[in-house]
Structures are given as C-alpha cells and as structure tokens.
N, C-alpha and C positions, 0 to 999 in steps of 0.2 A: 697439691691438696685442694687448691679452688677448683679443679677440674673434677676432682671425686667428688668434692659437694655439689655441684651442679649436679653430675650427675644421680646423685642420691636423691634429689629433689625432684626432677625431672623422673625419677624410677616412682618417688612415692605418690606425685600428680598422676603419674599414668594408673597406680595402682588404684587409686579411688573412681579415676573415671573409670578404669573394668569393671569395678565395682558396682559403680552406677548402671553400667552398660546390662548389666549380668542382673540387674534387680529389674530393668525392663525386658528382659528375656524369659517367656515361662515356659517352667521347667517342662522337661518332657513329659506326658501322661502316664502312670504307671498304674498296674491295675491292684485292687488291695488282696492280701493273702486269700489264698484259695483259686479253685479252679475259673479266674473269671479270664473271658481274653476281650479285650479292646478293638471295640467294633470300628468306633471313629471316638474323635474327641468327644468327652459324656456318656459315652455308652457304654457300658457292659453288657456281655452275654457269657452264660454259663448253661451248661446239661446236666441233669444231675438225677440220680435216681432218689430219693430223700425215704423212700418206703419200700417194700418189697412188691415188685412186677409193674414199675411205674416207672415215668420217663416225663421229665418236666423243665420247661425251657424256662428259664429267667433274663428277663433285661433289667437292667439297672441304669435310669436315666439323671444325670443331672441336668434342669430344668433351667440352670444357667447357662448350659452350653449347647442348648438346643431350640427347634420349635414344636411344639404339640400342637395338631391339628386333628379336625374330625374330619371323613370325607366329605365333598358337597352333595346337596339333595338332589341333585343330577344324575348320582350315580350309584343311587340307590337299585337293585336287583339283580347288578353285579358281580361277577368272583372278585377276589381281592387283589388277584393276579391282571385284570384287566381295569380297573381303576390306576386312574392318570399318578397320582401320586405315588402310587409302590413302586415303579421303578425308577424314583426320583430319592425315595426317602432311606434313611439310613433302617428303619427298623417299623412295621408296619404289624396289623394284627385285629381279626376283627372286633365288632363291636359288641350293639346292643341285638337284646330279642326283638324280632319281629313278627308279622302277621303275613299271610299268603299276598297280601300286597305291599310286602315290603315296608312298611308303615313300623318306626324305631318304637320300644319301650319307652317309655319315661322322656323327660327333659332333654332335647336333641337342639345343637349350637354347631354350624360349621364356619369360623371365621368370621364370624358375628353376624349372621345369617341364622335366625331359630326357624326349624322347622317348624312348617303349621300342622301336620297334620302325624300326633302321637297319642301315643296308648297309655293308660294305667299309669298316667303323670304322679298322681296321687299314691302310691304305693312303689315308686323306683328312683332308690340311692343314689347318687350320682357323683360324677367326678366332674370339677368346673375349672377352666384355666382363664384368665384374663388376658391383656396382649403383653404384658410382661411377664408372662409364663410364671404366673402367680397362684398356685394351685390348691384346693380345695377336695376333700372327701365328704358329699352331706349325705350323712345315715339315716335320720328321723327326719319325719314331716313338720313342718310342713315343705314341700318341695316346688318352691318357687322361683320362676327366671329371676336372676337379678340383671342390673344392666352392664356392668362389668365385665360379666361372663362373655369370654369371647370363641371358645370351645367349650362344650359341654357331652358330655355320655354318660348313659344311665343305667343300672341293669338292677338285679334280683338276687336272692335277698345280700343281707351284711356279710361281711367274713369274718372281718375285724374291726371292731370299737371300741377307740380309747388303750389299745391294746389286749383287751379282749376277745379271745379267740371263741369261735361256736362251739357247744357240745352237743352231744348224739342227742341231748332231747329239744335241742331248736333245729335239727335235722330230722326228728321227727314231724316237725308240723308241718314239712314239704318230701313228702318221703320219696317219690320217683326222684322229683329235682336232684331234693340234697343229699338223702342217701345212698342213693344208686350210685355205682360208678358208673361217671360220665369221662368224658374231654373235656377241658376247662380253657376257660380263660378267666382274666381277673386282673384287676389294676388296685395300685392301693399308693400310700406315700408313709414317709417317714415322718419323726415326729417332729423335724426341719421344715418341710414339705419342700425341701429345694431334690429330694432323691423320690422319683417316679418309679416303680416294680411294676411289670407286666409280665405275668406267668402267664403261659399255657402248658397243659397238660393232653399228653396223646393217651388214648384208649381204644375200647372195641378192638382193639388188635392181637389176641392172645400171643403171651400171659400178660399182656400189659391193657389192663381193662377201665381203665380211667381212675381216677377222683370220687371219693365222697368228700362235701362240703366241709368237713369236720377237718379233713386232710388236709387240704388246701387251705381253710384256714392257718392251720399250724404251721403251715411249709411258707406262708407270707409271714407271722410272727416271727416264727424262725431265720426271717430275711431284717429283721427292724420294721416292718411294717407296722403303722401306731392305728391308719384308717383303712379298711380295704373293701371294694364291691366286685360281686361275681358277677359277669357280662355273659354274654351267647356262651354255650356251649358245643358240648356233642358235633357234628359232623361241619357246624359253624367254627368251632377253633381252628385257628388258621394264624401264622408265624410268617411273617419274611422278613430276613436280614439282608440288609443291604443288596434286595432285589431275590434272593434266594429263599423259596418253602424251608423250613428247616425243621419240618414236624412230618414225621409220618401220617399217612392218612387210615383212618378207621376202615378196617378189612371188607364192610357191608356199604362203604362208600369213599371209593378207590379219587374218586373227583371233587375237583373246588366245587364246595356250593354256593348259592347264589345268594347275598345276603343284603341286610340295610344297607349298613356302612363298615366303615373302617377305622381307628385310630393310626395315625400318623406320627413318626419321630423324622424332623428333617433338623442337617445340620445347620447352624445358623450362617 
C-alpha cells in the first residue's frame, strides 16, 4: 500500500510539472477558417477571386510576431526584386507614388530615418509604426511627423474609415485614379491594430483588369479592416513571399518597375 501511494504522488507531481511544462510551450500556429496558408509565424497569405475577372493577394500580419519596415532612402529607383531586404523578408510589397525622380508621396520614415525630400505631405494618409510595431492609420490632416514614428508610408486617397467603406461618388472626384480599373495595392489595420492587411490586386491582364477604388475598398472591409490607405498602384503593384513574385505581371508591362520604396514584413 505505501509503495502505491508514493507512487500516486509521485504520478500527480509529475502531472502538474507537464502541466507547467506545456503552459510554456506555445501551441502550434494554425491558420483561421478559410483559404488562408501560413507563411511563417504571423503571417498569412491567401488568393482569392472576391468579384468577377479579378485576382487579389491578401496578407494578414500579426504586428506581435513580426518587424514592419520601410525601405531605406538608398534604394530608392529600384525594382523590389533587387532591394536588399526582399530576399531577407518573409513578405515584401511596394509602396508609395512617386515622381520621375523617385521622390515618395506623402510622410516617408525608414527605421527612424525621415526622408527630406517628399511630395504632397499635406494631402497623403498614411500608415505609421513605432519601434514596438505600434501601428497607426491617419486619414485626415493634419499630416505631421510625430517623433515616435519609426516606419512611416503614405499614399492616396482613403479606402476605409472608421469602417467606412468609399462609394462611386468619392470615386468620382478622382475618376482615372479611383474609377478605372487599375492593379492595386493598399495597407490597412484592424480595429485591434495588432493585425496588418496588405492587398494587391493584378490587372491590365485580360479578363482580369484591375480594381476600382470602391472594390477594394469593400474587399479590405470584408477582411475586418476598421482604417485602410491605397499606395502605388498600376504596373508599381508588386507582391513577394517569402522571396517569390506571387502576382502576375500587367500584359503592357511584362517587367518589375522601378519604384520609391518598398514595405517590409521580416520575422522577429
């Protein structure tokens, strides 16, 4: 009898230390319902057609288990493919508009380095992370560095605010931009802001002819997106996964083009 109670005691000490052991163990990453697949830890990616003759890539970042970064002003007029950090990073993707010299839109932060030399600060939304990958979507002006900000990217015009999605008639007041279908890209955050979305959308490539603003919009709502800003578009959208292009290229330009910058996902 004393030898079965030792060892029943001895079973039930061991039982809580696995216990213990197993609360410092975490769990494996599994990815939530639907088509998403598991890039690395934090990341999702999914392809999905969400309208008729369209094709549009989703990432889904948690911003705990990663780094967001902008490229640096070095490498500026680049493809994305030959910037130092895409074959380092788990998910890459470009950025803002530019000018025929390379010169970003709006409020530009790489690693707490602010670009001096930007465009049309005063009229572009921007996306701002901190060094604790503390992140931010600011819609309305005024549009000012703060000092915190340790990555910033900015682009044109809203998608989504407050959860508010755009209608055909705030797509009118930019009607090439926002009505046309274009290629897209767009970044936006949840209303956690701990989960990052970066869509791109392919086009110009028949029957799959891009995005109107209106779409994309929807298709970020549709994702939980609470803030979201549209970045570069057209033959600037540009996608790599874990070192791989993963977007078709538009038919009338078969090649990476040369762009400002880049946003960066590296794993921590």
């Amino acid at each position: 009898m004393t030898f079965i109670c030792r060892g029943l005691r001895w079973f039930a000490v061991w039982s809580v230390i696995s216990q213990l052991l197993a609360c410092g163990t975490p769990a494996p990453q599994t990815a939530p319902p639907g088509d998403w697949t598991i890039v690395s830890p934090g990341v999702l990616y999914a392809k999905r057609s969400p309208v008729a003759n369209s094709m549009v890539h989703v990432v889904r970042v948690d911003l705990a288990a990663v780094r967001f970064e902008v490229s640096a002003g070095d490498e500026r007029g680049q493809t994305i493919d030959s910037m130092a950090g895409t074959q380092r990073s788990v998910v890459s993707a470009n950025a803002s508009f530019f000018d025929r010299n390379f010169q970003p839109r709006g409020i530009t932060v790489s690693n707490g380095v602010a670009w001096s030399a930007v465009m049309s600060q005063q009229h572009s939304p921007l996306l701002a992370c901190d060094v604790q990958q503390h992140c931010t979507v600011v819609l309305t002006p005024p549009f000012e560095l703060k000092p915190a900000w340790h990555n910033v990217v900015a682009g044109t015009p809203w998608l989504v605010n407050q959860g508010q999605v755009r209608t055909v008639q705030d797509d009118a007041q930019c009607k090439n931009l926002c009505e046309t279908l274009h290629p897209r890209t767009a970044v936006g955050l949840d209303d956690t802001t701990r989960y990052l979305f970066i869509v791109t959308a392919e086009g110009r490539k028949p029957p799959v002819l891009g995005l109107s603003l209106v779409q994309l919009s929807r298709i970020m709502a549709d994702l939980g997106v609470l803030n979201a800003v549209n970045l570069d578009g057209g033959g600037s959208s540009t996608l790599f996964v874990q070192g791989h292009a993963v977007m078709d290229r538009p038919a009338n330009e078969p090649n990476q083009r040369k762009v400002a910058n880049a946003i960066h996902i590296f794993g921590r």
